[in-house]
C-alpha positions as CSV (number, residue, x, y, z in Angstrom):
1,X,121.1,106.4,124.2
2,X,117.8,107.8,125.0
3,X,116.5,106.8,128.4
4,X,113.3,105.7,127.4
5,X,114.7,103.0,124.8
6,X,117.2,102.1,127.4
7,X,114.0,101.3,129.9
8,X,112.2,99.6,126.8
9,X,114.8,97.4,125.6
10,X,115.7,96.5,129.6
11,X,111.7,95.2,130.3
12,X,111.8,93.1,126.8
13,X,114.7,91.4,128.1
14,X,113.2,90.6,131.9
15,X,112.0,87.5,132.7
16,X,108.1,87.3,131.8
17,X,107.7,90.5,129.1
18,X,105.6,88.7,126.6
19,X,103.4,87.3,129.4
20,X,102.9,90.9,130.8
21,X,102.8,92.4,126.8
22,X,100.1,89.6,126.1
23,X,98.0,91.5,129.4
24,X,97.8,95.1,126.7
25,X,97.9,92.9,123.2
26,X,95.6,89.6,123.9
27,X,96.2,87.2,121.1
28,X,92.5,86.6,119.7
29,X,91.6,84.3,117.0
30,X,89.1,85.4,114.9
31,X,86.7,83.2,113.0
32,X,86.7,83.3,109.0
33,X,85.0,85.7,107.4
34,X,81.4,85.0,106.2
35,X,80.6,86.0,102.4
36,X,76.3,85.8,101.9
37,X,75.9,83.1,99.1
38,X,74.6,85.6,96.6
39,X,77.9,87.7,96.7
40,X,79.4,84.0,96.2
41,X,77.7,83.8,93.2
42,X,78.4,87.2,92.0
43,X,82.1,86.5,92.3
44,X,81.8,83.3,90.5
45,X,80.2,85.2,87.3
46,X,82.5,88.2,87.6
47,X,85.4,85.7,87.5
48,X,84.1,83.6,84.8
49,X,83.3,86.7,82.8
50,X,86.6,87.6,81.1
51,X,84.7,90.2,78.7
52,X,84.6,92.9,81.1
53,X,88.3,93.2,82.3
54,X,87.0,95.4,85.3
55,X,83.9,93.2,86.6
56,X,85.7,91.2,88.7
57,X,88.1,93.5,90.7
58,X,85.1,95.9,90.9
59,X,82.8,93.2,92.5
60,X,86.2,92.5,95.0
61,X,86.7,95.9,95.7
62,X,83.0,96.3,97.2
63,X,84.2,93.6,100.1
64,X,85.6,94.4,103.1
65,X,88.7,91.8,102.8
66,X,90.7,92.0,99.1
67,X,92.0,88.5,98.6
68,X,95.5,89.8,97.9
69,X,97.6,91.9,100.0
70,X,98.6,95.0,97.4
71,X,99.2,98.5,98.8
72,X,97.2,100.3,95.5
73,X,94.2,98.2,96.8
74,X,93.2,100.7,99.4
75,X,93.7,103.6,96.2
76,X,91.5,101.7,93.5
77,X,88.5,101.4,96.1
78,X,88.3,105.4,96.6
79,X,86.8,105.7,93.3
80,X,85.8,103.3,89.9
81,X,87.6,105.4,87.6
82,X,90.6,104.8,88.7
83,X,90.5,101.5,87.6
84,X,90.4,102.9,84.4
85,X,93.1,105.6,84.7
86,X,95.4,102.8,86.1
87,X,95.5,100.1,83.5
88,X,99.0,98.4,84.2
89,X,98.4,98.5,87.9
90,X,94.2,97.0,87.8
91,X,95.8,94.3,85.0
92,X,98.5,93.3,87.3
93,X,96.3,92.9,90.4
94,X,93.5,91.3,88.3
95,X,96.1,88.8,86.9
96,X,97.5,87.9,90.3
97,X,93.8,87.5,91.5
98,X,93.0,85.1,88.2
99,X,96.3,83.3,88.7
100,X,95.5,82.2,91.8
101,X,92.1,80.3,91.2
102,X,88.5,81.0,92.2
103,X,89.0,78.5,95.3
104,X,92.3,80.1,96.8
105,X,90.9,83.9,96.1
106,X,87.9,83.1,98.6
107,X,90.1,81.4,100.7
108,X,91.4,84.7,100.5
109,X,88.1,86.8,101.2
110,X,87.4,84.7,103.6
111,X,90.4,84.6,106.2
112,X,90.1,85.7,109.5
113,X,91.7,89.2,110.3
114,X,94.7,88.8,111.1
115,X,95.9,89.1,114.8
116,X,98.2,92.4,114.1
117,X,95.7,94.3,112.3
118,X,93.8,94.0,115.7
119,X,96.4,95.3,118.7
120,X,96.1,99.1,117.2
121,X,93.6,100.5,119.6
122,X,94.7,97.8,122.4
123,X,97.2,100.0,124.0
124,X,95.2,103.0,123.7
125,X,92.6,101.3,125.6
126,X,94.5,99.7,128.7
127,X,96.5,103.1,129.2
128,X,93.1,104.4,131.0
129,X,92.6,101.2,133.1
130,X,96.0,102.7,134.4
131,X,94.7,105.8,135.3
132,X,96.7,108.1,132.6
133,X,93.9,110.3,131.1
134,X,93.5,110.3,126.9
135,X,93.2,114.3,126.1
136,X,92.2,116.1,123.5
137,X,95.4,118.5,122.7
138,X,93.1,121.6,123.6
139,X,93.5,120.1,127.8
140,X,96.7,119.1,128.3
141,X,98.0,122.3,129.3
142,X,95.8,122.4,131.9
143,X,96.4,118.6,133.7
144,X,99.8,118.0,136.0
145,X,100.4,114.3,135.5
146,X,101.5,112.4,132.8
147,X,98.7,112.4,130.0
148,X,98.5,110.8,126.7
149,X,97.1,113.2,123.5
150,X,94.8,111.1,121.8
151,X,97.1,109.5,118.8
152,X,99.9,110.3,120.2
153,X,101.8,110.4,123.0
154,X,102.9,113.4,124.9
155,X,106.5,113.3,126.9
């Protein structure tokens, strides 16, 4: 076994690793999400309007939180015409949206961000209060110790 995962599974089995973990990845809660009254109103028409098949997943798309986790979300919102090019898939997240109510999908809209899709840039900001420098890949020929490349880390 690598020595690195042999250190890594000995410290999460010592005595006090999620106190020292929760020192790098604080647990935060975060406050719901606060949707302006107008865009309130726009999602009430766009889901009442079952004309336009596309006015309602077009006027989610524009907010920040989808109230539906769906990988093809993050796709749909790079441009409109995908909606269009991908029936099947805008039906079935449209129909998942409608089936839950207009309640639960601001409920959805609303929710705080969840505590995991916080902790990303955690670590990379407590290595420096340690003193290991954060280079660009263009330096860390030039450095002796122990340095992190920025995304990634360099062994």
């Amino acid at each position: 076994m690598n020595k690195w995962i042999q250190k890594s599974i000995d410290i999460a089995n010592s005595p006090g690793y999620l106190d020292k973990l929760h020192k790098i990845y604080s647990v935060v809660p975060q406050e719901e999400r606060k949707i302006p009254v107008r865009v309130k109103e726009e999602l009430k028409n766009s889901y009442d309007d079952e004309q336009d098949k596309f006015r309602l997943i077009r006027s989610l798309l524009k907010l920040k939180k989808f109230p539906v986790d769906d990988p093809y979300v993050a796709f749909l919102r790079k441009k409109d015409i995908f909606l269009e090019y991908n029936p099947q898939t805008t039906g079935r997240i449209i129909q998942r949206v409608r089936s839950m109510g207009f309640e639960a999908m601001m409920e959805g809209i609303e929710e705080p961000k969840k505590v995991s899709r916080q902790s990303g840039a955690l670590f990379r900001n407590w290595l420096p209060k340690l003193g290991y420098p954060l280079l660009p890949e263009s330096e860390l020929k030039n450095i002796k110790e122990r340095p992190f490349l920025k995304g990634a880390m360099v062994s």
